[in-house]
N, C-alpha and C positions, 0 to 999 in steps of 0.2 A: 877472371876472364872465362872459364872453365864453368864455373856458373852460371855467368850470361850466355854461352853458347848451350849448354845445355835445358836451358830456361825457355831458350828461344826453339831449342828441338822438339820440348815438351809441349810449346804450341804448336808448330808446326804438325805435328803428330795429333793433336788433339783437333787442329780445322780439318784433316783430312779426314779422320774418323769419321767428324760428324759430314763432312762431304758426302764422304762415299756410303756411311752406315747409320748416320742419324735417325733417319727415317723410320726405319726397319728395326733400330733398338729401343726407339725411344717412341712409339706411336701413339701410344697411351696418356703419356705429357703435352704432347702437341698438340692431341685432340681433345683431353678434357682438363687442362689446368690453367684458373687464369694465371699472371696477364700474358699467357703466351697464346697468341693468335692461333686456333685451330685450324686444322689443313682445310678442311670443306667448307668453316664460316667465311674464310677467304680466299677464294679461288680466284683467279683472272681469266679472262677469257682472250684469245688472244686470234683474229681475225683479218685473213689475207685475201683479197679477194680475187675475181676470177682475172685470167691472164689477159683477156680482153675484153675491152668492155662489150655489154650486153646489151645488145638494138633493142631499140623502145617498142618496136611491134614484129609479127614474126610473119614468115608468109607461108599461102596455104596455097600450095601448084597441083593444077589437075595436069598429073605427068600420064594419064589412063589416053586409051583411044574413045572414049566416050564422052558425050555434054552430060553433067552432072551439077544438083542442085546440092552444097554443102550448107550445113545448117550449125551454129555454131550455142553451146550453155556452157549456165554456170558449173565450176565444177561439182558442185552438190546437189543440181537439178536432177538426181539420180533415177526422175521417169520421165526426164525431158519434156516439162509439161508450159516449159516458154522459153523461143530460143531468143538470144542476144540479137541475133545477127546472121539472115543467108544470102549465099550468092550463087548463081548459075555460072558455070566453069566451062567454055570450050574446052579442047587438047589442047595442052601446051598453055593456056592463061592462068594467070593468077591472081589473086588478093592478098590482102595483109591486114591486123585486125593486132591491138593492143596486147601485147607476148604475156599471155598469164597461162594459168592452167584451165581448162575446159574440155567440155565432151566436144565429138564431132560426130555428125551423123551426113551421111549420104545419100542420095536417092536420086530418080531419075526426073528431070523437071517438069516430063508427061505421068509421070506415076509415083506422085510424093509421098503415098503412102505403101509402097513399096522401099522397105529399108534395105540398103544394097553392101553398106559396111556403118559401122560406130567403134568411137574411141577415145578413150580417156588420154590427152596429150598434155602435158610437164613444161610448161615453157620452152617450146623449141616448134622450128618450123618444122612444115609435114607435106608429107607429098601423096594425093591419091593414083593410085596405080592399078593396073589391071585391064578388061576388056568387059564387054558383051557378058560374058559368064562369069566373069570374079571380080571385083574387084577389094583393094585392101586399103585402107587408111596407115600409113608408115611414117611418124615421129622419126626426126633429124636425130641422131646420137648426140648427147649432151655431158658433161663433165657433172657427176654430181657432186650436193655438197656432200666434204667430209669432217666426220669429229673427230678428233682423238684425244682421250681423258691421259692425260698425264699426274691422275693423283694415285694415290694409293686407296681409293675408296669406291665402290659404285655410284656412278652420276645417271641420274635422269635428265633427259632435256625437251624441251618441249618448244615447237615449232608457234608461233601466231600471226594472223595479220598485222601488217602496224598500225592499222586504224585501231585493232581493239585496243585499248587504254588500257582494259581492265584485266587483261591476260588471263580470260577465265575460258575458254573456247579453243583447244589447238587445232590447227589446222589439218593436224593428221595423228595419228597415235605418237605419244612419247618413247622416246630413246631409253634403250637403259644400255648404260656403255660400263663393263669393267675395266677393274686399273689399267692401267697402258695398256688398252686396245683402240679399235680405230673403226668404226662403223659407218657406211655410205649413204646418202638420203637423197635418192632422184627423183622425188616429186615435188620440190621445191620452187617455189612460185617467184619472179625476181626480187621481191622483197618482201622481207620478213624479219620478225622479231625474234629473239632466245631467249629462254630462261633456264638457269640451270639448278634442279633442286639435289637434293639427299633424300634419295626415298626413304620414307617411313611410314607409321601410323599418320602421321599429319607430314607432309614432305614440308623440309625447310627451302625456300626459296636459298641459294649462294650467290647469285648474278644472274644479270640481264643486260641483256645485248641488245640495241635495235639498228634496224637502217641494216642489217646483212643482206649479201646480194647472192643469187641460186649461182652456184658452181665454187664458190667460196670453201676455204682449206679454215678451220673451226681448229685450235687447241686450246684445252682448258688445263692450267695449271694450280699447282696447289700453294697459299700464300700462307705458308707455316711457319715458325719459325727456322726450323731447317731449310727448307727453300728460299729464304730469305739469304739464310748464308751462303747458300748453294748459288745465289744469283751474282755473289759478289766477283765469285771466281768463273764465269761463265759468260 
C-alpha cells in the first residue's frame, strides 16, 4: 500500500511539474523534437467577438452650424482622386453609407474646392462639427480589436481583406506581439481575415483565422505538448 501511494505521489508531483514548469524547462524539446508537436507549428487562435453586434452601415451627422458637402473614398485613395459617394448636409441631417473604413473630406457646396476638414475614419460613425471658421471631422470612439499572444515565442500577425484568397496584401502593417503581451488594433475594417506567422528569414505561416469582426478580443495559444497537458487541468 505504501508503494501505491507513494507511486501515485510521484505522479502527482511529476503533472504538476510539468503544469507549472514544463514549458520553461523543457522548450527546446517542444520546439524542435519529433513526434512532439512544437509550440508555434501548433498554435490555436482563439476569437470572442465584439459585445454587440455591429450595424451594417454607420452614420455620418452634420452636428456643425453650417450646409456642408461631405465627400466620401476608399481608404487608399490617398490623393482622393475618385470619391465613392457625396452628400450635402444641412445642421442637424444626416446620412448613412456601408460602416468600413474611408477618407472623409469636407467643403462647402458653393466652394467644392475649398477643403474645410479631411479624415481617415475606422469603421465607426462620425460627426462634422464646428462653425463659419473651423470646422472638424470627429470619429465615434470604438472598442479596438485586441491580441494577446499567450505562447512563449514572438508572433507576427497580419491583417487581410476576406476577399483576398491569396493573403498576399495586409491591410495594414503586421503585428509583432511578444510572449504574453497584449497589443491593440483600431483600424480594423468589420471583417477581416488573420494569419498568424513565426517571423524569420522566410516566416512560417501557424494559423489562419477568417470571418473576424473589428472590436474582437484575439488570443493565440500555444498547442505543445505541455499545453496540451496544461489544458486537461484547466
Amino acid at each position: 500500500m505504501k508503494k501505491v501511494i507513494g507511486f501515485l505521489s510521484l505522479l502527482v508531483a511529476i503533472f504538476l511539474l510539468i503544469y507549472f514548469l514544463g514549458p520553461n524547462l523543457l522548450p527546446r524539446l517542444t520546439r524542435d523534437l519529433n513526434p512532439f508537436p512544437t509550440k508555434g507549428d501548433q498554435v490555436k487562435v482563439e476569437v470572442k467577438g465584439p459585445d454587440t453586434p455591429i450595424p451594417k452601415d454607420m452614420k455620418i451627422a452634420n452636428a456643425s452650424k453650417i450646409k456642408v458637402r461631405v465627400y466620401a473614398y476608399k481608404v487608399d485613395d490617398w490623393f482622393r482622386l475618385g470619391h465613392l459617394k457625396d452628400w450635402v448636409l444641412n445642421p442637424g441631417e444626416n446620412a448613412t453609407y456601408p460602416l468600413g473604413n474611408y477618407w472623409f473630406r469636407v467643403v462647402k457646396p458653393e466652394a467644392i474646392l475649398r477643403k474645410l476638414a479631411e479624415k481617415k475614419v475606422f469603421g465607426s460613425d462620425l460627426e462634422i462639427t464646428g462653425d463659419q471658421k473651423h470646422i472638424e471631422i470627429v470619429p465615434k470612439p470604438k472598442k479596438p480589436v485586441t491580441f494577446t499572444n499567450k505562447t512563449n515565442e514572438n508572433l507576427k500577425i497580419c491583417a487581410f481583406n476576406p476577399d483576398d484568397r491569396a493573403l498576399m496584401i495586409p491591410l495594414a502593417a503586421c503585428l509583432y506581439i511578444g510572449p504574453h503581451r497584449t497589443t491593440d488594433w483600431g483600424e480594423a475594417p468589420p471583417m477581416f481575415t488573420i494569419r498568424v506567422y513565426r517571423p524569420q528569414l522566410a516566416d512560417k505561416i501557424l494559423a489562419t483565422e477568417t470571418g473576424v469582426q473589428d472590436q474582437s478580443v484575439i488570443v493565440i495559444r500555444s498547442r505543445g505538448i505541455w499545453d496540451r497537458i496544461k489544458d486537461l487541468f484547466s
